[in-house]
C-alpha positions in Angstrom: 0.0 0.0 0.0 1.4 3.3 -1.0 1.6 6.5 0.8 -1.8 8.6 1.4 -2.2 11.0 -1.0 -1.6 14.9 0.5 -4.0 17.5 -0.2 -3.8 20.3 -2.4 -6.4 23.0 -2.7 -7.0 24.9 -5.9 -8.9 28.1 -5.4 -9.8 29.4 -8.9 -12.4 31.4 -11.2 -13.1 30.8 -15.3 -12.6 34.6 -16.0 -8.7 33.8 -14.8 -6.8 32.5 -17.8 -3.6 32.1 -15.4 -6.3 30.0 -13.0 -6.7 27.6 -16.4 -3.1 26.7 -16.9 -2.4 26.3 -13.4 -5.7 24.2 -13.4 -4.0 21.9 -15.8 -1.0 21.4 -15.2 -1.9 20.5 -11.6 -4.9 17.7 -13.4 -1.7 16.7 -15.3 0.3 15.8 -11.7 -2.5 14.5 -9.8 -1.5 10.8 -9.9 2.2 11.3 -10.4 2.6 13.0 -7.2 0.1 11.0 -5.8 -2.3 14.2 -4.5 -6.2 14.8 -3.7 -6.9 18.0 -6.0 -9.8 19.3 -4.6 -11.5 22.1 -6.5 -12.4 25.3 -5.0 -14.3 27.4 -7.6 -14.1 30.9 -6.1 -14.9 34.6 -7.4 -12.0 36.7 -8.1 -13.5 39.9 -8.2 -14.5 39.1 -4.4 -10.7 39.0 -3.4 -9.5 41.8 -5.3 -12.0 43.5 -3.8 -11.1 42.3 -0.6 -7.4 42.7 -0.8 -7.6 46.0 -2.9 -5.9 44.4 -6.1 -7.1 45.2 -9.4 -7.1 43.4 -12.7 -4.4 44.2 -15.4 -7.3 45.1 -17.6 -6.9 48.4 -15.4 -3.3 48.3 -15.4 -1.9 49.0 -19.3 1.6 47.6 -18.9 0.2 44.8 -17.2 -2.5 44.3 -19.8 0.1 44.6 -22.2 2.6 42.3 -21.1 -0.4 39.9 -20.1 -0.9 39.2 -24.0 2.5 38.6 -24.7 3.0 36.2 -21.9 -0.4 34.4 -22.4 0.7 33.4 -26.2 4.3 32.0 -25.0 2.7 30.3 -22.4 -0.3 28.8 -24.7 2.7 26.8 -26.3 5.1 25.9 -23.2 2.2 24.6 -21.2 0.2 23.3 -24.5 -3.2 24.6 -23.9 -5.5 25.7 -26.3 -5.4 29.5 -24.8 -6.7 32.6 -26.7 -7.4 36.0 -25.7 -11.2 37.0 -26.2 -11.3 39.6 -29.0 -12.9 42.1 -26.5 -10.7 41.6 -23.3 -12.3 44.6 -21.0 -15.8 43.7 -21.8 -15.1 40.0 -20.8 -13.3 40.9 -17.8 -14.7 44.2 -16.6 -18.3 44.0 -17.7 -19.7 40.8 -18.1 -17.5 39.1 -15.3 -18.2 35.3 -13.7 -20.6 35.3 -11.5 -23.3 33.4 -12.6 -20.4 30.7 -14.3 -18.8 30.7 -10.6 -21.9 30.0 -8.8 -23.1 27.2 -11.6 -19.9 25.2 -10.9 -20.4 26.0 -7.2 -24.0 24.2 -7.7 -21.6 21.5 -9.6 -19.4 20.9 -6.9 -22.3 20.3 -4.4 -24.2 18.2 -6.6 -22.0 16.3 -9.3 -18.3 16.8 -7.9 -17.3 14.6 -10.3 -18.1 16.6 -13.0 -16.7 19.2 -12.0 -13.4 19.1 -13.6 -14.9 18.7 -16.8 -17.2 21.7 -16.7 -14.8 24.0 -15.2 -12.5 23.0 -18.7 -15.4 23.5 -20.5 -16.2 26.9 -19.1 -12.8 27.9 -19.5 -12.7 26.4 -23.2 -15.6 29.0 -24.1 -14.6 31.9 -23.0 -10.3 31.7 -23.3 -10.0 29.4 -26.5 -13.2 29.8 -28.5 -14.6 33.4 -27.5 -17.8 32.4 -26.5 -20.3 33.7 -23.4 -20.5 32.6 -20.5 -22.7 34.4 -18.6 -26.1 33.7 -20.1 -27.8 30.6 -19.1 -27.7 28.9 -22.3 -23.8 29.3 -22.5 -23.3 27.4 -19.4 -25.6 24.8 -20.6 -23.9 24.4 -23.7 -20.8 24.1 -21.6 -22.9 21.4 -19.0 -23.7 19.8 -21.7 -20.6 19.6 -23.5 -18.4 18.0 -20.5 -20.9 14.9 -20.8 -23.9 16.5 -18.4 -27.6 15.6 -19.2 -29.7 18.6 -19.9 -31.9 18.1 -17.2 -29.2 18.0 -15.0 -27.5 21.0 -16.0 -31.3 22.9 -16.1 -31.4 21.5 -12.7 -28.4 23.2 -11.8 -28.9 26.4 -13.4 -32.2 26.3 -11.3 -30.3 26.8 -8.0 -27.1 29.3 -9.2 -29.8 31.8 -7.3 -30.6 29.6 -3.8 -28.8 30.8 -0.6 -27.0 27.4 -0.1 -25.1 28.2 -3.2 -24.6 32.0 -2.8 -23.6 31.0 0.4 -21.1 28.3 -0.5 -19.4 30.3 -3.0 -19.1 33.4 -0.7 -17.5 31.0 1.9 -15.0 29.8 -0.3 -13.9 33.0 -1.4 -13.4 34.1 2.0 -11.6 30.8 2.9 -9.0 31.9 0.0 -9.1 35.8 1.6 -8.3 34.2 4.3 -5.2 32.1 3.2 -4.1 35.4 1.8 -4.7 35.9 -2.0 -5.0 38.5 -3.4 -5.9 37.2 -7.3 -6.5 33.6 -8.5 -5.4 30.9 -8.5 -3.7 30.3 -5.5 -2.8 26.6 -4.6 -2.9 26.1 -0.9 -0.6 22.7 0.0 -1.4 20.6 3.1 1.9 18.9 4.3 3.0 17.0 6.8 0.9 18.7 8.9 2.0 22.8 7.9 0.3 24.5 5.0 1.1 26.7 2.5 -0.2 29.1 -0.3 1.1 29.6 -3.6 0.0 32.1 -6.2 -0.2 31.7 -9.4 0.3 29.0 -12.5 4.4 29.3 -12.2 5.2 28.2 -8.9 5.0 24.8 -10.0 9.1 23.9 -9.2 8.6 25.1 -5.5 5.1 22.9 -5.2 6.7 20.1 -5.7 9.8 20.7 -3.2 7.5 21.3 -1.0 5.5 17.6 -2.0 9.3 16.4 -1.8 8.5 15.3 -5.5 9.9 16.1 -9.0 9.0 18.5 -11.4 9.1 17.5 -14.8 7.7 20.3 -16.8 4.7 21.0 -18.2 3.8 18.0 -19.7 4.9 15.2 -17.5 5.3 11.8 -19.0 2.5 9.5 -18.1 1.9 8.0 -14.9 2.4 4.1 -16.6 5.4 5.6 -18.5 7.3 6.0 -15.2 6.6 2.6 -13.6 
């Protein structure tokens, strides 16, 4: 019998490309290091609101060297990532909410889907440049990650009940409370201390911290290695 897996915690929202790629490199590692991922879709406008950040789409040089860095990365780390032809309309207008609290509903509900729709939702709206905020966007995304339709209609049903609002409000506040400031932040549970990490690139110090090795982006499979 092998060693119990150790816990990583992934705090993250769809509007966040840099939550995607850290999102899969993470899914990519899972078995390799031998670690329970557990998905914590939180709303990132509710801790830089919290912490008194704001978005590069506020920032210009930061918006500016956010483009650049997004396309090198879409080929180091091999996802499919785009930019949305209208970047401040995505980000500062339409926003995440109602995406957040759907895969919120998901997580309560059909936690094993949730990996799937969260790609999905990403997929939409930072490879294809599609909605997702109106309800039959995240359906189509629902839908697409191998959901019935009446179970994502019965999700979309309850993005508006207090358990969910409630749920997604507590895990933003449990990442406020770890100290981010933006998303993602990975928060590592080991041998009995815990740490946050922000960001997609703090991959190398993740695994010294797992006591494990970091093979790049796209690690060789789990069978290749045994």
């Amino acid at each position: 019998m092998g060693p119990l897996p150790r816990t990583l915690e992934l705090f993250y929202d769809v509007l966040s490309p840099y939550s995607w790629l850290g999102f899969e490199i993470l899914c990519r590692y899972r078995n390799i290091w031998n670690i329970d991922l557990q998905l914590r879709p939180s709303l990132i406008a509710g801790i830089m609101k919290d912490s008194g950040n704001k978005p590069p789409a506020l920032l210009p040089r930061k918006a500016k060297y956010m483009t650049k860095d997004i396309e090198l990365l879409k080929r180091h780390l091999e996802v499919p990532i785009c930019f949305p032809k209208d970047f401040f309309s995505v980000i500062l207008d339409k926003g995440s909410l109602s995406a957040m609290r759907f895969l919120t509903a998901v997580s309560l509900e059909h936690s094993e889907m949730l990996e799937k729709t969260s790609r999905e939702l990403w997929m939409r709206v930072w490879s294809r440049d599609e909605d997702i905020t109106e309800p039959q966007s995240i359906m189509a995304a629902a839908e697409k990650a191998g959901m019935s339709t009446e179970q994502a209609q019965k999700l979309l049903e309850k993005i508006s009940t207090p358990k969910v609002k409630n749920q997604l409000r507590e895990t933003t506040e449990k990442a406020c409370r770890y100290g981010a400031f933006g998303l993602p932040i990975t928060v590592a549970h080991v041998d009995g201390q815990t740490y946050m990490l922000f960001g997609s690139d703090r991959m190398e110090l993740l695994a010294h911290l797992l006591g494990e090795k970091w093979m790049g982006p796209t690690p060789p499979t789990l069978n290749a290695r045994l």
